[in-house]
C-alpha positions as a Markdown table, in Angstrom:
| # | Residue | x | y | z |
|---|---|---|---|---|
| 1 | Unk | 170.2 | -51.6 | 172.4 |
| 2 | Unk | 172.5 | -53.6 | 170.3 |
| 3 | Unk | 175.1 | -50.6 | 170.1 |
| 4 | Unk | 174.3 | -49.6 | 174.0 |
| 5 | Unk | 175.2 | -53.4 | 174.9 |
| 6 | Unk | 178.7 | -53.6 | 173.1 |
| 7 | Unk | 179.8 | -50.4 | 174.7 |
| 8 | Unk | 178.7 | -51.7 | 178.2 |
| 9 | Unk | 180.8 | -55.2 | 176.9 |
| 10 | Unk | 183.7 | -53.1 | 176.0 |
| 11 | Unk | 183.6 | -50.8 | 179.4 |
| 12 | Unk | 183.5 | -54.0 | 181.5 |
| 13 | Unk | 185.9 | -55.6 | 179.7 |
| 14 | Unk | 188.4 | -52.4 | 180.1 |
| 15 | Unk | 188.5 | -52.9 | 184.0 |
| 16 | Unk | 188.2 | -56.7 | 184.1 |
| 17 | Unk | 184.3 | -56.7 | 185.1 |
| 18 | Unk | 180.5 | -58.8 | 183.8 |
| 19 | Unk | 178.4 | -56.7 | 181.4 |
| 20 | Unk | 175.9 | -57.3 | 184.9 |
| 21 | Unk | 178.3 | -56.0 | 187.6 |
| 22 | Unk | 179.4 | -52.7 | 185.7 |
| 23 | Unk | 175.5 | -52.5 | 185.0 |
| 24 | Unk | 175.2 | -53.2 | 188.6 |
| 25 | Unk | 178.0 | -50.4 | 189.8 |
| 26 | Unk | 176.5 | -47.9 | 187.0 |
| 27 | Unk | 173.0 | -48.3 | 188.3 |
| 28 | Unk | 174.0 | -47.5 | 191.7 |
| 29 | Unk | 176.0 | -44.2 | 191.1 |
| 30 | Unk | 173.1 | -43.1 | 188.6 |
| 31 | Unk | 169.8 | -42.5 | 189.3 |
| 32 | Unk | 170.7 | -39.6 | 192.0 |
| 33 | Unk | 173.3 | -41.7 | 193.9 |
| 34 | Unk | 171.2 | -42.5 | 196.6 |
| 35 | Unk | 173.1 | -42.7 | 199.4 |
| 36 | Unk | 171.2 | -45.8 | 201.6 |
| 37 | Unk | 171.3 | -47.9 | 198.1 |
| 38 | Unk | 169.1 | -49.5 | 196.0 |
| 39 | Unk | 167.0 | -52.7 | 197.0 |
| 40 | Unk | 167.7 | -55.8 | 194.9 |
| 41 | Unk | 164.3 | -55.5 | 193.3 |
| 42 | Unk | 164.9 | -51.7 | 192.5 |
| 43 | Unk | 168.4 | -52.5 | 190.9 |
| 44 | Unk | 166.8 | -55.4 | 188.6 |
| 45 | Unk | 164.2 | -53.1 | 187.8 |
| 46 | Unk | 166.2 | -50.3 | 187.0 |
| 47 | Unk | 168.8 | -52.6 | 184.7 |
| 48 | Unk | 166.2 | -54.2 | 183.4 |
| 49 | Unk | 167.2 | -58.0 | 184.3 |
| 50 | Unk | 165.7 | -60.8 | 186.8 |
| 51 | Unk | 166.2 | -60.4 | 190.3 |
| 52 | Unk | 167.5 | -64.3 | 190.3 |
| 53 | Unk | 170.3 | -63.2 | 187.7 |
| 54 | Unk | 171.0 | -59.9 | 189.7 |
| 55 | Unk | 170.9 | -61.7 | 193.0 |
| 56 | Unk | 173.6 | -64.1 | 192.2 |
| 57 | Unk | 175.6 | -61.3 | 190.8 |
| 58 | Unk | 175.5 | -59.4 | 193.4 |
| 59 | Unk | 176.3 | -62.2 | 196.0 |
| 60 | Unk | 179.5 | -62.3 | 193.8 |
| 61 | Unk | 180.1 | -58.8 | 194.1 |
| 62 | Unk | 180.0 | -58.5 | 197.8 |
| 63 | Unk | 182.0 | -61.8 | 198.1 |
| 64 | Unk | 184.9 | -59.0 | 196.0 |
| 65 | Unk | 184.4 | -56.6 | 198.2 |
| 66 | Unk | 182.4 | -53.8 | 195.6 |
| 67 | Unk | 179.4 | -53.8 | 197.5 |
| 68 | Unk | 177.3 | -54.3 | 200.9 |
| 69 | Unk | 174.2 | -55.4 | 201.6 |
| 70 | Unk | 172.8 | -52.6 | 204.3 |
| 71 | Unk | 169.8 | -53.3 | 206.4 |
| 72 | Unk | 167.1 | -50.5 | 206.2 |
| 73 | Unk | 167.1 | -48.1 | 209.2 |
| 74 | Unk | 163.3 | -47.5 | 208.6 |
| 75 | Unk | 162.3 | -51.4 | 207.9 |
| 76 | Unk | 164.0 | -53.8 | 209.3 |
| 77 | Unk | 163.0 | -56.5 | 206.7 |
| 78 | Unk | 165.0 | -54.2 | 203.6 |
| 79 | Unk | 167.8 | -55.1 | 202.7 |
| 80 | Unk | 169.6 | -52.2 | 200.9 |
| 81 | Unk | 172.7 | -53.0 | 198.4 |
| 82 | Unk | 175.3 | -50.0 | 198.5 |
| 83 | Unk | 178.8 | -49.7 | 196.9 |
| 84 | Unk | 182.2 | -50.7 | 199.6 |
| 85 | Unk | 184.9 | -48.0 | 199.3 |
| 86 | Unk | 186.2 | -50.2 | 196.6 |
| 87 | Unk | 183.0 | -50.1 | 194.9 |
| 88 | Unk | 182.9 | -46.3 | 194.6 |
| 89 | Unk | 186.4 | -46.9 | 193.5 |
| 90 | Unk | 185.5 | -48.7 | 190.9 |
| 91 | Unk | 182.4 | -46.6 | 189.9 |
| 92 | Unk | 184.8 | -43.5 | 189.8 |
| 93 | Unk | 187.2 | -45.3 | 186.8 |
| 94 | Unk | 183.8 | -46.8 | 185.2 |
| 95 | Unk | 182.1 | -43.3 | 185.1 |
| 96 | Unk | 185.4 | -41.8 | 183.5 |
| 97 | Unk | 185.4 | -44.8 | 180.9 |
| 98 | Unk | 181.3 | -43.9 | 180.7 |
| 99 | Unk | 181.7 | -40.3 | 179.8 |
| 100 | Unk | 185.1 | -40.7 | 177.4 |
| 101 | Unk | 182.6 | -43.2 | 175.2 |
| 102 | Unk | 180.0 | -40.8 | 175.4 |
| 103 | Unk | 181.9 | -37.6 | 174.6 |
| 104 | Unk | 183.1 | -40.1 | 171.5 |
| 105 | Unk | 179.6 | -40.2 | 171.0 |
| 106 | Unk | 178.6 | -36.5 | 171.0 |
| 107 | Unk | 181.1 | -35.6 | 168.9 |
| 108 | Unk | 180.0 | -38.3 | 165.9 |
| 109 | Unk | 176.2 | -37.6 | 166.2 |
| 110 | Unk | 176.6 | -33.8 | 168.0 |
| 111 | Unk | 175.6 | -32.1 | 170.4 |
| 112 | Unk | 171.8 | -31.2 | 169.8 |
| 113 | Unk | 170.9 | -34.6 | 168.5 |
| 114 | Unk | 172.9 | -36.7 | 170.9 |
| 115 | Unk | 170.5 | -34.7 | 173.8 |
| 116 | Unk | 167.3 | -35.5 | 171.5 |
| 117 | Unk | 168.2 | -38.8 | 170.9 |
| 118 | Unk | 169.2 | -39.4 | 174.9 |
| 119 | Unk | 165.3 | -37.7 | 175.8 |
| 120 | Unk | 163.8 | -39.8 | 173.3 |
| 121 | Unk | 164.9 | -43.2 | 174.8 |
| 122 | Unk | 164.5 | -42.3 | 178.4 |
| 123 | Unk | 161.1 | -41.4 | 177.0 |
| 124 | Unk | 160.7 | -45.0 | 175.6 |
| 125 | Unk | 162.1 | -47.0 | 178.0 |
| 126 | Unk | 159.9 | -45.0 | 180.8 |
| 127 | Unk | 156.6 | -45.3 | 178.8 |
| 128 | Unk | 157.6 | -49.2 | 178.3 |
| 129 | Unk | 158.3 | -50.5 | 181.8 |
């Protein structure tokens, strides 16, 4: 967590971001890209953070033009939060920066127990929410 948490620092800090808005652009692009967004309850879930520290974040974030907040088409009352065109910008150099540090990665640990370690910790942070 530690390690994971110094390499998110470091990735944020390379294109002038928060540790929580290049968690916030990450979390969007991953996680199948879905294409109407995340709610602000499913992003703080999936980064693991409170909604009151995500909500201000995000507030911030639209404010720089990286996302939009998208009412649903199917419930009115949803508000969905979805990356701008300079969002997807951004999530384009962060997910180049992303796979550099892991390929970095791979190549100290390998291949076969970079995968098993990857499994394990979806495992365990799946079987702990």
């Amino acid at each position: 967590s530690a390690l994971a948490s110094l390499q998110i620092d470091d990735l944020a800090r390379s294109v002038g971001l928060s540790r929580n808005e290049t968690k916030t652009i990450l979390s969007l692009i991953s996680n199948g890209g879905r294409d109407g967004g995340h709610t602000l309850n499913e992003l703080a879930d999936i980064m693991m953070v409170k909604q009151s520290t995500l909500s201000r974040v995000v507030d911030g974030m639209v404010n720089d033009g990286f996302l939009k907040r998208r009412t649903a088409l199917e419930d009115r009352r949803t508000v969905n939060i979805t990356l701008t065109a300079k969002g997807r910008w951004q999530a384009g150099v962060l997910a180049d920066h992303a796979r550099s540090m892991e390929d970095k990665f791979k190549s100290k640990l390998g291949e076969q127990e970079s995968t098993s370690l990857m499994t394990l910790l979806n495992l365990v942070i799946n079987r702990l929410k």
